[in-house]
N, C-alpha and C positions, 0 to 999 in steps of 0.2 A: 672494527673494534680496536683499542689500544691495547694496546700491550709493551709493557717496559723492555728496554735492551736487551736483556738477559736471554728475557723468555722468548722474545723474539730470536734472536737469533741462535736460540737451542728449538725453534720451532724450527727455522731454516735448516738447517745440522739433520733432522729425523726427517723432513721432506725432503732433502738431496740423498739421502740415505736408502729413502723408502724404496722396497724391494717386490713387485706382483708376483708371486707363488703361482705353480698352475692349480687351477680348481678354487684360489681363493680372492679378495676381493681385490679388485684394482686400485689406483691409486687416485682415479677422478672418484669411482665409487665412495673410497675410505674419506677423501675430503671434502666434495661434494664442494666445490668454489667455479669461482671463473677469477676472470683479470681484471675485478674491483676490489677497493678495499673500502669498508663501511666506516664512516664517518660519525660523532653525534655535533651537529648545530643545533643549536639550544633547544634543547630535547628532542629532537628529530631526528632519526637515522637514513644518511643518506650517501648511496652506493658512487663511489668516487670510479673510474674508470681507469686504469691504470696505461693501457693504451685504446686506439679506437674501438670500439664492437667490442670493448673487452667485456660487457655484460652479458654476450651472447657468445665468450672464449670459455670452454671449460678447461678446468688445470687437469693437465694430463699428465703422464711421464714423460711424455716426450718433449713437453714444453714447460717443465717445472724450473730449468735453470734460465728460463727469460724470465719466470714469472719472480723469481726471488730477486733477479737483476733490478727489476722494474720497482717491486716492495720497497727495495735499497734505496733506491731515485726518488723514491715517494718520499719517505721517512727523511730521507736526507736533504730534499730539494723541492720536491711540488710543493710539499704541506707549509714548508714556511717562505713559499714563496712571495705572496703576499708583504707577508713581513718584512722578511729581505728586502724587497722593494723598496720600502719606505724607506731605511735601513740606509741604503744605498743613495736612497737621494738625500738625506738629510747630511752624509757624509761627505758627498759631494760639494755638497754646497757650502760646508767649512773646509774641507780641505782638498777641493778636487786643484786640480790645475795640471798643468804641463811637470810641475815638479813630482806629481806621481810616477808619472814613466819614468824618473831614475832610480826607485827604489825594486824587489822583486820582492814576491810574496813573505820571505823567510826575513827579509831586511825591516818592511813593513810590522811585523811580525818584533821584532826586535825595540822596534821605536815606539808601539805604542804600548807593549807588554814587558820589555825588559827585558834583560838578561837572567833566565831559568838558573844560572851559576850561583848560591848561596856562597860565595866564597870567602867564608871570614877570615882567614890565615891570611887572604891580601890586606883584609881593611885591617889587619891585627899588624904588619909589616909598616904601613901607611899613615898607622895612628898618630897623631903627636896630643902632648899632655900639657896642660896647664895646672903646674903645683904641685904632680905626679913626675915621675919617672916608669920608665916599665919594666923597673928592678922594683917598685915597693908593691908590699907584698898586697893592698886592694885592688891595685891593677892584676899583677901576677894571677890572683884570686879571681877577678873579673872576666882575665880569657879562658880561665880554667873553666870556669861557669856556662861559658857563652858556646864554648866547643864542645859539650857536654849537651848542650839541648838537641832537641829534635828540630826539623827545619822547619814545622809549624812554630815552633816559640822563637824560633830564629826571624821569621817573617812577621811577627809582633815586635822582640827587638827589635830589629828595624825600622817598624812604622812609627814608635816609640822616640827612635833617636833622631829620623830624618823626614816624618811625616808620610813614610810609601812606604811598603813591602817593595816593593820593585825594583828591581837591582838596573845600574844605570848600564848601558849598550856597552861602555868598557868597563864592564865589573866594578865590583866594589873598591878594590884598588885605586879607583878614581876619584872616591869622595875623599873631600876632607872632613876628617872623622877627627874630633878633641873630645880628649876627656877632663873635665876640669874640675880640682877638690871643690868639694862643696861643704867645709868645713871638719871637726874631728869626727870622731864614733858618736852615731845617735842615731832615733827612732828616726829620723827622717828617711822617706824617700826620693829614689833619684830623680832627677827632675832633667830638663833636657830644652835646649830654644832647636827647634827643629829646621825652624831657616835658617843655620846655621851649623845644621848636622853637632851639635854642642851636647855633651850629655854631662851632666854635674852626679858627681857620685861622692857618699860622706866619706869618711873614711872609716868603712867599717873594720870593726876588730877580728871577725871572723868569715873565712868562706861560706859561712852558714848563714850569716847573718846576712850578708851581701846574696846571696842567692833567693832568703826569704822575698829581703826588702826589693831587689830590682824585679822578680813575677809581680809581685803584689804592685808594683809601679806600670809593668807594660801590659798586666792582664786587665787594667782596670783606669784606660788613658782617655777614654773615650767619654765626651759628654760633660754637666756640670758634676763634677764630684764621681765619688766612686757612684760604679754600674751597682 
């Protein structure tokens, strides 16, 4: 059967837990399993085996912490083995080579996902300005803004300014990050050349206004025209 994360493993939690009483039922009795886990292929249910003979293994007490070990392996590794496979080879074949073995998993990890560090205080240090200074007060207004969001609107700005959420292996610190006026106070919103990490901002008259206008610019960046 499936069963999501959760409840899986608050099923595991009350079967490590489980306790036989004398005089009352046991624990192969209460779950009545062996060492398969049932499957559906396209409408068919069909009993997967978790080790050999495990159709003919009943779950016991005494062998409840292989049987959760083995569920783990399932859920984590047989079921999308397949997958992974394929996965694996198609990976290879764009990027496999000898330059592999000089990276290790967490480095790997790093080059094609990013830097997890939202750290805007570096790209705020690093910033330089075209037509701004970052004494006037739309800029002043702008990191006020930006330091104030949650890291999900923070990972919109970003896609917004430089076409990724994904922060570069030396943090953001590393980009070059411009903000260039993009005229006086007006409805306009901010607009931004992302091959060039360039964000154009009007010169709004108010934090509020600046705040309105730049969500409504990175909530809505995607596709022809607003979402």
């Amino acid at each position: 059967e499936y069963m999501g994360d959760e409840e899986l493993h608050t099923g595991f939690l009350q079967l490590l837990a489980f306790r036989e009483e004398v005089g009352g039922p046991t624990l192969q009795e209460t779950y009545d399993r062996t060492f398969t886990v049932s499957m559906d292929v396209y409408g068919a249910t069909v009993d997967y085996p978790l080790k050999p003979n495990g159709e003919n293994i009943p779950l016991t007490i005494d062998n409840r912490e292989e049987y959760v070990q083995l569920r783990v392996k399932y859920v984590l590794e047989d079921s999308i083995q397949n997958q992974f496979n394929a996965f694996d080879a198609g990976f290879q074949a764009v990027c496999g080579g000898d330059i592999l073995n000089m990276f290790g998993p967490e480095e790997l990890e790093l080059l094609i996902c990013g830097s997890p560090d939202l750290d805007f205080h570096s790209l705020e240090r690093e910033c330089r300005y075209d037509g701004y200074t970052e004494k006037t007060p739309v800029i002043r207004h702008f990191w006020e803004v930006v330091h104030e969001m949650d890291e999900d609107a923070r990972k919109r700005l970003l896609k917004f300014c430089t076409g990724s959420d994904r922060v570069p292996i030396k943090g953001l610190g590393s980009i070059l990050f411009v903000i260039g006026r993009n005229g006086d106070d007006s409805d306009m919103l901010p607009t931004s050349h992302t091959c060039f990490n360039h964000l154009l901002l009007p010169d709004y008259a108010s934090k509020e206004k600046l705040r309105e206008k730049l969500y409504l610019a990175m909530n809505n960046c995607t596709g022809f025209g607003l979402q």
